[in-house]
Steps between C-alpha positions, in 0.01 A plus 500: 500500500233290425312304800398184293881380404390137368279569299781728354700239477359200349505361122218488299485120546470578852240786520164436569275386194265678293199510647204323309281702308200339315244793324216455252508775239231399300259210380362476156337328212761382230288285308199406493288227274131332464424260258190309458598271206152272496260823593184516451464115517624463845246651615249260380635187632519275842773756727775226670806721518835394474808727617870518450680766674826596395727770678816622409689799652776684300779794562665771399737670711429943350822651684640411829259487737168470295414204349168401281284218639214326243308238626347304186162330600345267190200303613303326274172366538363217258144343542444195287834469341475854326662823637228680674750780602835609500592802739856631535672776714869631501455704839815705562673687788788704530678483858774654606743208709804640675703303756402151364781225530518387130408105666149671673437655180403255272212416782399846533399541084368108525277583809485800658448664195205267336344472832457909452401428128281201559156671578531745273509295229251309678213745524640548071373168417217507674399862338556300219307227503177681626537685159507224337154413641678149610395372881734734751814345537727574812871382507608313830804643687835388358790426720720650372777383733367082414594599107854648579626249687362241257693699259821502656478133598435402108803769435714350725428149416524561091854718614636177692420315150737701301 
């Protein structure tokens, strides 16, 4: 006879909950892209940069518990009106997410897993730019958590439209 009879006895409903399990597999390079469309004369002229930053984070769930992360940084730098630059990186990770309530989910691929991404892609675009013998350029830190809930709250409100 077993000494633990409630635990025998209970429902799935009322046994105790997957444990969480968040792992990193791997991180990668999907993509990556450099143009210079006005090079060489960008070089010659007065240097009064202009950027746009624009991040986008996309995934793709591989079996049941891995999922595909990519993190899509495009900045683009324009000095005088004309393009000086335009860097962009697709950096990707695979994690492995067990245990997740499907309503925490959604935050852990539109923060958690960016957040991880983030300086990777980072340290990318600055690589980047140094080889492209423009000024070094070093991306601020994103909050990640700012953009999701900014997210859901346009979402929501465009939901509550409908």
């Amino acid at each position: 006879m077993s000494e633990n009879k409630e635990t025998e006895n209970k429902t799935p409903a009322e046994a105790p909950a997957q444990e969480a399990l968040f792992k990193l597999q791997r991180i990668y390079c999907k993509d990556i892209s450099f143009e210079t469309p006005n090079s060489p004369s960008m070089f010659l002229g007065e240097w009064k940069p202009e950027m746009d930053l624009q991040l986008n984070t996309e995934m793709q769930k591989l079996d049941d518990d891995n999922y595909e992360v990519v993190l899509t940084v495009t900045v683009t730098v324009k000095s005088g009106g004309k393009t000086a630059f335009l860097a962009e990186v697709h950096q990707g990770g695979i994690f492995n997410i067990v245990g997740v309530p499907d309503e925490q989910m959604n935050a852990v691929i539109g923060i958690t897993c960016p957040n991880i991404l983030f300086p990777y892609a980072r340290e990318t675009v600055s690589d980047l730019v140094n080889r492209g013998s423009f000024p070094q350029l070093l991306l601020a830190p994103v909050n990640f958590e700012a953009i999701f809930a900014q997210q859901s709250q346009q979402q929501a409100g465009s939901e509550a439209k409908h």
